[in-house]
Structures are given as C-alpha cells and as structure tokens.
C-alpha atoms as an extended CHARMM CRD file, in Angstrom:
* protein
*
       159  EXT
         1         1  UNK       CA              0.0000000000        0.0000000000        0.0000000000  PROA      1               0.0000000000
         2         2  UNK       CA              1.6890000000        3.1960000000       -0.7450000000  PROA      2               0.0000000000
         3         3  UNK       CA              0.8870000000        6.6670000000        1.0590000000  PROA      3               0.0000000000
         4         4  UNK       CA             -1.8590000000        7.6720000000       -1.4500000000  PROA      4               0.0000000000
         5         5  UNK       CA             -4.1450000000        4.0960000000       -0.5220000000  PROA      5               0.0000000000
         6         6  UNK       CA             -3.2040000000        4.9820000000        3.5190000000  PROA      6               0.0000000000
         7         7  UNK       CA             -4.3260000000        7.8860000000        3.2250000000  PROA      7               0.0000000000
         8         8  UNK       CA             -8.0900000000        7.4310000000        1.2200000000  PROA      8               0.0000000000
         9         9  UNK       CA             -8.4080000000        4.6770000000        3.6820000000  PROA      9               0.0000000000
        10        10  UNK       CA             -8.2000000000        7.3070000000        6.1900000000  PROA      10              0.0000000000
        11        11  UNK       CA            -10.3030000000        9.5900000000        4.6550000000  PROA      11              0.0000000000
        12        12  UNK       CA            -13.0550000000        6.7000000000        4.4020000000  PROA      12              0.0000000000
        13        13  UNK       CA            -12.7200000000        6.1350000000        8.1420000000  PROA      13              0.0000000000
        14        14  UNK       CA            -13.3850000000        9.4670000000        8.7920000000  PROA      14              0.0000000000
        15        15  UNK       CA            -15.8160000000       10.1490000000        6.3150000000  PROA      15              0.0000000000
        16        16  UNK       CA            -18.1050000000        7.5470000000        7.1020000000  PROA      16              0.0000000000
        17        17  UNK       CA            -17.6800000000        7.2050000000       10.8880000000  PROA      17              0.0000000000
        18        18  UNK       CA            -17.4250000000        3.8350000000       10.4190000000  PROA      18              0.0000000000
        19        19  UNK       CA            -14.9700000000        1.0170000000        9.6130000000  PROA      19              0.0000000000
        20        20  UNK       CA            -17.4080000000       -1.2270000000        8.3050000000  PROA      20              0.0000000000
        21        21  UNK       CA            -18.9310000000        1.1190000000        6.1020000000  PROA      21              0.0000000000
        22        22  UNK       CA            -15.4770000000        2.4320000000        5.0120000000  PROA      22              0.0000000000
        23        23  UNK       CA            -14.3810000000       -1.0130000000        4.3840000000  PROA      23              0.0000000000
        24        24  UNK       CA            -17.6670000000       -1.0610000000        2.3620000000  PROA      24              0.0000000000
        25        25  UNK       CA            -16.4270000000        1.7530000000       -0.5020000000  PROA      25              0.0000000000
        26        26  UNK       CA            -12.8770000000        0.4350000000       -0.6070000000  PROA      26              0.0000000000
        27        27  UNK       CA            -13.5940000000       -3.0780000000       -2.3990000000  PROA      27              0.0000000000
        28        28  UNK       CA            -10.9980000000       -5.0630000000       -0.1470000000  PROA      28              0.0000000000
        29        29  UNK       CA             -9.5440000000       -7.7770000000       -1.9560000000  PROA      29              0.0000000000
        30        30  UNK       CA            -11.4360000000      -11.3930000000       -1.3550000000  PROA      30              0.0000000000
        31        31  UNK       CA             -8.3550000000      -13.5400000000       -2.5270000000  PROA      31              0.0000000000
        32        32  UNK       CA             -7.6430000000      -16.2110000000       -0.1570000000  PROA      32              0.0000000000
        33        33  UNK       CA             -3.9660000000      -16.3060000000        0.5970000000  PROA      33              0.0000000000
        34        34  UNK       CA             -2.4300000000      -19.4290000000        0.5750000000  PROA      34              0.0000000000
        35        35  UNK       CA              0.6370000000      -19.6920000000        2.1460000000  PROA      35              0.0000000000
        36        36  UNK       CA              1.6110000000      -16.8190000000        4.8280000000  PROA      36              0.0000000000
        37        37  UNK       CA              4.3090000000      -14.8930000000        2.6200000000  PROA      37              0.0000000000
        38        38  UNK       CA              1.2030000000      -14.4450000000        0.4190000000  PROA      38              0.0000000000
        39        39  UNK       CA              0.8640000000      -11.7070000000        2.8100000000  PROA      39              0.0000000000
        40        40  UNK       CA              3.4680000000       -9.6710000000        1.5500000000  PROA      40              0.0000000000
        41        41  UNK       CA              1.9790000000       -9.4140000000       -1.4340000000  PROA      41              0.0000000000
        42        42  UNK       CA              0.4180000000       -5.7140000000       -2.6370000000  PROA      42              0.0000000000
        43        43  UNK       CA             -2.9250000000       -7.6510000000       -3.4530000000  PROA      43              0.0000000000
        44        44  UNK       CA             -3.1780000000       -8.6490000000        0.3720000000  PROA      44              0.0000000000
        45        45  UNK       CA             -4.1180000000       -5.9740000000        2.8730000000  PROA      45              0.0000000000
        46        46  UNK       CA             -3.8460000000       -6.3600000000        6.4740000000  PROA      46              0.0000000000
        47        47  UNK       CA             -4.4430000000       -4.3600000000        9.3790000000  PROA      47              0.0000000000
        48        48  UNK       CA             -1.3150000000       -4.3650000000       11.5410000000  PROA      48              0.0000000000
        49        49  UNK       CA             -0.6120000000       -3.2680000000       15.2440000000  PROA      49              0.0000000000
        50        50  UNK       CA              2.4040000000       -1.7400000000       16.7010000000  PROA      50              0.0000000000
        51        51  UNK       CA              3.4650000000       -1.6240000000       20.1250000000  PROA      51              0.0000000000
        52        52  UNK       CA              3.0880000000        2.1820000000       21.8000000000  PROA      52              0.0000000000
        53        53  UNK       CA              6.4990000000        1.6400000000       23.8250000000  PROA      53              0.0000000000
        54        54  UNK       CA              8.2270000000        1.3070000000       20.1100000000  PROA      54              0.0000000000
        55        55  UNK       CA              6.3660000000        2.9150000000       17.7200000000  PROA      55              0.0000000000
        56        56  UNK       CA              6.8940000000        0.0770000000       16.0000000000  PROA      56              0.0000000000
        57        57  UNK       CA              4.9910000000       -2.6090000000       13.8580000000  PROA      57              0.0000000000
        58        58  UNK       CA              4.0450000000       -6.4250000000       15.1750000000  PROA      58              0.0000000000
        59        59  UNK       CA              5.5400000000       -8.8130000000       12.6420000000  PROA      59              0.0000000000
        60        60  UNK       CA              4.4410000000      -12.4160000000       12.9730000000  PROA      60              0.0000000000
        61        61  UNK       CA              6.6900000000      -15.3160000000       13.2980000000  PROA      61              0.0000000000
        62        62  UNK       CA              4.8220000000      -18.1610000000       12.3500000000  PROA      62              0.0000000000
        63        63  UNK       CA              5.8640000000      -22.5830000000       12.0930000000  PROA      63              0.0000000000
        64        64  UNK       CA              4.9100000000      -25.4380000000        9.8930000000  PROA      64              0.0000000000
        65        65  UNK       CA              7.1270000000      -28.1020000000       11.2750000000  PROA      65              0.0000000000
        66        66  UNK       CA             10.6890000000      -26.8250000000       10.4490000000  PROA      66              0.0000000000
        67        67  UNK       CA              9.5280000000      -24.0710000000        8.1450000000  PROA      67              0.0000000000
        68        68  UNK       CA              9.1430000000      -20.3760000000        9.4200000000  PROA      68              0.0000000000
        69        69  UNK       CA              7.5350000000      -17.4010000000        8.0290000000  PROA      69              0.0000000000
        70        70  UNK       CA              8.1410000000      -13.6990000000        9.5030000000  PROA      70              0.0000000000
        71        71  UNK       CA              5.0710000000      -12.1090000000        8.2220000000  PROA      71              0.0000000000
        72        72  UNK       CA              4.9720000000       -8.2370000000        8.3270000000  PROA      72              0.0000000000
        73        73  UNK       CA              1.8720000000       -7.9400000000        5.6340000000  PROA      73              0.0000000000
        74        74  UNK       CA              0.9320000000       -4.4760000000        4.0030000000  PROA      74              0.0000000000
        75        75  UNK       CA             -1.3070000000       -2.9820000000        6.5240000000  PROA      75              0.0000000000
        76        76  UNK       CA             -4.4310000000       -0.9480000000        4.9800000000  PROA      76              0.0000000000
        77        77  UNK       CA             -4.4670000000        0.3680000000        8.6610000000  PROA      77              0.0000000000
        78        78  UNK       CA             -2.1010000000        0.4950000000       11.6910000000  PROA      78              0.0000000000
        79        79  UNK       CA             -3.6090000000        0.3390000000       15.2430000000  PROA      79              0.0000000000
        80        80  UNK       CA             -2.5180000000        0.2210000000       18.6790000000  PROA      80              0.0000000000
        81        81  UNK       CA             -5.4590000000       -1.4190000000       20.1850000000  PROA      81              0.0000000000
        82        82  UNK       CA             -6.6920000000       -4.8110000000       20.1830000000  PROA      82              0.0000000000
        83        83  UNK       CA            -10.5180000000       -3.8840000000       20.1910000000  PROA      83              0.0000000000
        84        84  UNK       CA             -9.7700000000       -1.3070000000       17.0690000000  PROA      84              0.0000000000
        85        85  UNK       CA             -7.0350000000       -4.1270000000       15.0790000000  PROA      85              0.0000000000
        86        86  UNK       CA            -10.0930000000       -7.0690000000       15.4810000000  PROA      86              0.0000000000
        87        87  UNK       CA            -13.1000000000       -4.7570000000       14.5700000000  PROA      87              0.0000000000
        88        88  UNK       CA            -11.3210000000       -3.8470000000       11.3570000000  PROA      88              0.0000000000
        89        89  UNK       CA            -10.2890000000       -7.0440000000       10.2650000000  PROA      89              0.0000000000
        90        90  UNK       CA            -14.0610000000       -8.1840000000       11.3410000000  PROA      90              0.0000000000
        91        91  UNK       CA            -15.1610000000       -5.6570000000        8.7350000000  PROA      91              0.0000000000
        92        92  UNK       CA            -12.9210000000       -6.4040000000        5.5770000000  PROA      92              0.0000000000
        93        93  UNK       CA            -10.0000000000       -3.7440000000        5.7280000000  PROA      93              0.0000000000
        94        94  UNK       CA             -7.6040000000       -6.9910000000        6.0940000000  PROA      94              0.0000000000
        95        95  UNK       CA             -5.9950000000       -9.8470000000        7.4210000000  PROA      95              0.0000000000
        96        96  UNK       CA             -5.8470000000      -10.3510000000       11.2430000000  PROA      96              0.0000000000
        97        97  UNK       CA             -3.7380000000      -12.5830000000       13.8670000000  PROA      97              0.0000000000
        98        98  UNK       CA             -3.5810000000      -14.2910000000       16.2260000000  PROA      98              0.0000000000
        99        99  UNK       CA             -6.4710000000      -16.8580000000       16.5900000000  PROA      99              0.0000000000
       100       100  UNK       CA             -6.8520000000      -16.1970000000       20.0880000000  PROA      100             0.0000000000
       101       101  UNK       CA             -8.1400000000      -12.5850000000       19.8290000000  PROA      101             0.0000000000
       102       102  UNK       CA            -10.4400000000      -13.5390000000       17.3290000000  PROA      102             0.0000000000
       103       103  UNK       CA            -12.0590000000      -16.8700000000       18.5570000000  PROA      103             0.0000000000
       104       104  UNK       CA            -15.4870000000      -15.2240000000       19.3900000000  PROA      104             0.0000000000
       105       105  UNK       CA            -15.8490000000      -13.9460000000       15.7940000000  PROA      105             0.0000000000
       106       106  UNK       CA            -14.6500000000      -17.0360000000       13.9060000000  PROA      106             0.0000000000
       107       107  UNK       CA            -17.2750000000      -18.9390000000       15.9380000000  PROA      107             0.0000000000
       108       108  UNK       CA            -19.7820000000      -16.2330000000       14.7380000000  PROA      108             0.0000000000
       109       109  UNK       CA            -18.5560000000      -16.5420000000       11.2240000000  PROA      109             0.0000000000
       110       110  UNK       CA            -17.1280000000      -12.7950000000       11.0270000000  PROA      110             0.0000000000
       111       111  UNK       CA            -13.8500000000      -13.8830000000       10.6870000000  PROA      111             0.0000000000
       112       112  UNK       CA            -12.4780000000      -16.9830000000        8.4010000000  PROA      112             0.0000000000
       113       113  UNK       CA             -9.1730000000      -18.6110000000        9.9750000000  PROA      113             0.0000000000
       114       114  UNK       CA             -6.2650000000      -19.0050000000        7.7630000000  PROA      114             0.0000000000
       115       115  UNK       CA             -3.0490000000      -21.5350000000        7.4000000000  PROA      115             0.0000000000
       116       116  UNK       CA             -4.5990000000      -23.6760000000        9.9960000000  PROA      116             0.0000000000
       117       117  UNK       CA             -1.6130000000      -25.7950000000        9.5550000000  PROA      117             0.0000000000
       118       118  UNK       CA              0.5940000000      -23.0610000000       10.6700000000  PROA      118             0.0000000000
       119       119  UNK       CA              1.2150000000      -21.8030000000       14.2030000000  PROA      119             0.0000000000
       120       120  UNK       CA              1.9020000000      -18.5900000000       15.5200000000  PROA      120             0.0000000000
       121       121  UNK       CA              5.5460000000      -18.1600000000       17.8470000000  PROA      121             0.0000000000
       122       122  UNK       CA              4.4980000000      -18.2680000000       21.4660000000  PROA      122             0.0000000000
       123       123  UNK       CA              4.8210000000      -14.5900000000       22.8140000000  PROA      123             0.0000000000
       124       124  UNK       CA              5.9980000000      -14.2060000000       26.7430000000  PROA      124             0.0000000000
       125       125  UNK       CA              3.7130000000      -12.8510000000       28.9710000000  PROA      125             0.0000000000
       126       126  UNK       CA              5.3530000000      -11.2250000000       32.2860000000  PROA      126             0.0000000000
       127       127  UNK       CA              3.9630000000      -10.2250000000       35.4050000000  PROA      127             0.0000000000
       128       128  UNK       CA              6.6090000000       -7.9970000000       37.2500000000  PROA      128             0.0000000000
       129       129  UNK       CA              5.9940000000       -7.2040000000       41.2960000000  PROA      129             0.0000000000
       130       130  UNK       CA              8.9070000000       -5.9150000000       43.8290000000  PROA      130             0.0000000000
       131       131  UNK       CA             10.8340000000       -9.3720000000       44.7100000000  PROA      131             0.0000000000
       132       132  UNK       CA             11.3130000000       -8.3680000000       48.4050000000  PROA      132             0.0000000000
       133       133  UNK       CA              7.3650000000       -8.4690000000       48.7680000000  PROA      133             0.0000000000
       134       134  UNK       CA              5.1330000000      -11.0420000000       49.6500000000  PROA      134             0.0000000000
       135       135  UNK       CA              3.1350000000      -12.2330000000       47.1090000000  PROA      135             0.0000000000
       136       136  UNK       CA             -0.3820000000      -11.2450000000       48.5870000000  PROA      136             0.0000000000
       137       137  UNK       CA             -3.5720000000      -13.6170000000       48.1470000000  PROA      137             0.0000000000
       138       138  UNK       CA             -4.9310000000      -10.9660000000       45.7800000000  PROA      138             0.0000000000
       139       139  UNK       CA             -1.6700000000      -11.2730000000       43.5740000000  PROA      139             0.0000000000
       140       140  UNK       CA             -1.8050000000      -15.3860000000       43.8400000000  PROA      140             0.0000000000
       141       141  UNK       CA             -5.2730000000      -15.1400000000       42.3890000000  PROA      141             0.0000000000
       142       142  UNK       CA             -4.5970000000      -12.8390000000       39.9430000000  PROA      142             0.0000000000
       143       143  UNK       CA             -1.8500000000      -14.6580000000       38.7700000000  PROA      143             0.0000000000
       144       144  UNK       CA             -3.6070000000      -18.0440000000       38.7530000000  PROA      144             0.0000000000
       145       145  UNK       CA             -6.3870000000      -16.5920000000       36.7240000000  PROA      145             0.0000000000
       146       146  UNK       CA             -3.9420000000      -15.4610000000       34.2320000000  PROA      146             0.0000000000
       147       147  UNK       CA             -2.5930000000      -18.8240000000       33.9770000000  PROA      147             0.0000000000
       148       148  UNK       CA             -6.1600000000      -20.1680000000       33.3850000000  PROA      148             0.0000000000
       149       149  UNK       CA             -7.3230000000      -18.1020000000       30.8710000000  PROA      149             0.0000000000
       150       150  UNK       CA             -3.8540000000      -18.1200000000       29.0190000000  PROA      150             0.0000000000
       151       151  UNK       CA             -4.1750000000      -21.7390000000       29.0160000000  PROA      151             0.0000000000
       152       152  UNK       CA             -7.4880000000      -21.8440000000       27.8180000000  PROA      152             0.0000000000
       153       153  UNK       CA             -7.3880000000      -18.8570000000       25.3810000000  PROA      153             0.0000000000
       154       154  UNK       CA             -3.8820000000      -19.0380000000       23.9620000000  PROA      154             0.0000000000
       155       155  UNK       CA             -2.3720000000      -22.5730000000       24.7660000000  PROA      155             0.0000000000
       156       156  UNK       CA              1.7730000000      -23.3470000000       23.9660000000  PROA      156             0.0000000000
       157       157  UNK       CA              1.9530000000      -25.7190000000       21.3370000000  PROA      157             0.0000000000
       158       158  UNK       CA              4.2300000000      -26.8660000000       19.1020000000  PROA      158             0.0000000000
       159       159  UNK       CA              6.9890000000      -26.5600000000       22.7090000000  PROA      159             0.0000000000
C-alpha cells in the first residue's frame, strides 16, 4: 500500500464514521492467501498493530514443522489497540492474527481462519511485582487466573 491508498483509507474512516462502512467503498480484496508470505503481497491488505512503547509494527513469526515465516503484511491500517485491530479485520479492511483474539468472531462466522496448519511463535507474557514483597492472596489469584485463561485462550503448542 503506498501513502496515497493509507491515506483514502483514512479519509473513508473518517468520512463515514465507520470502519465497516469504510471497508464497504474500498472493495478489499477477497483472494484467499495461501501460504503466509502471500501476505506480503500488494494484493493482500492487512491491518497491523504496533506496540506504543516502540512505535513500532508487530511482525508475525509463524511454524509449519521446520519451516518459518516472519510475516509483516501491508497494513491498509495500523492500530494500537486490540478492540480497534479485530473490529477492522471483522469488517474487511484486512488480514488479522492471532487466533486467540479472534475466537469469538470465527465462531460467529465474522472472521475466516487461515493456514490452519501453521502456528503462531508463542509470545511471553510477564507479570513484574517488587521481589522483596510477599506475594499477597490478591496477587496469587490474579496470577492463577492469568494462567487459566492463558491456558485456555492461547495454549503453547508446538513446545
């Protein structure tokens, strides 16, 4: 996507109010990708997220036994929040990741999983509390609920 595309998307956005109905006037592509470099293709749009400490852009390492793919894509749009990065990829601007955000709206049929023979790269998690402290009942719950949902929402595989 080069700056002239970013920046009608934009205008679209703003225009309608809406990222559904902007993703409405922009005829996203429906080509199914087949393989995750497809992704780097300029026919492929995704929506991409960046970390606010960085400023920079998530890239995705993904596995198929011994093969890996780093997958930056050509985001349409560039968000720093989950909520915002699912809700456009639920209305067409692109391609999202990972599964575990967007379980609820593949089960609804919003969203269509891809390369379901491909895995994402586990991502650590850290929870950071003063080491001379105590680790409260509050904190032991908090981080055993953590583990739970983790576990239940974003298992390790492939480790």
């Amino acid at each position: 996507m080069d700056r002239f595309d970013a920046m009608q998307t934009f205008v679209r956005v703003v225009e309608t109010g809406s990222f559904s109905k902007a993703a409405g006037t922009l005829h996203m592509s429906d080509c199914v990708p087949a393989h995750p470099r497809d992704l780097e293709d300029s026919q492929h749009r995704t929506v991409g997220y960046f970390w606010v400490r960085t400023g920079k852009p998530l890239s995705h390492v993904m596995k198929k036994g011994e093969e890996t793919q780093q997958v930056r894509g050509r985001p349409v749009l560039t968000v720093d929040d989950g909520n915002a990065y699912l809700a456009a990829g639920i209305t067409g601007m692109g391609t999202v990741a990972p599964r575990y955000m967007a379980e609820d709206a593949v089960t609804r049929r919003e969203l269509v999983e891809l390369f379901t023979d491909w895995a994402l790269e586990s991502m650590p998690i850290y929870l950071a509390f003063p080491p001379n402290r105590h680790v409260s009942a509050k904190l032991r719950v908090f981080i055993d609920c953590m583990v739970e949902l983790m576990a239940r929402h974003a298992p390790v595989t492939g480790h």
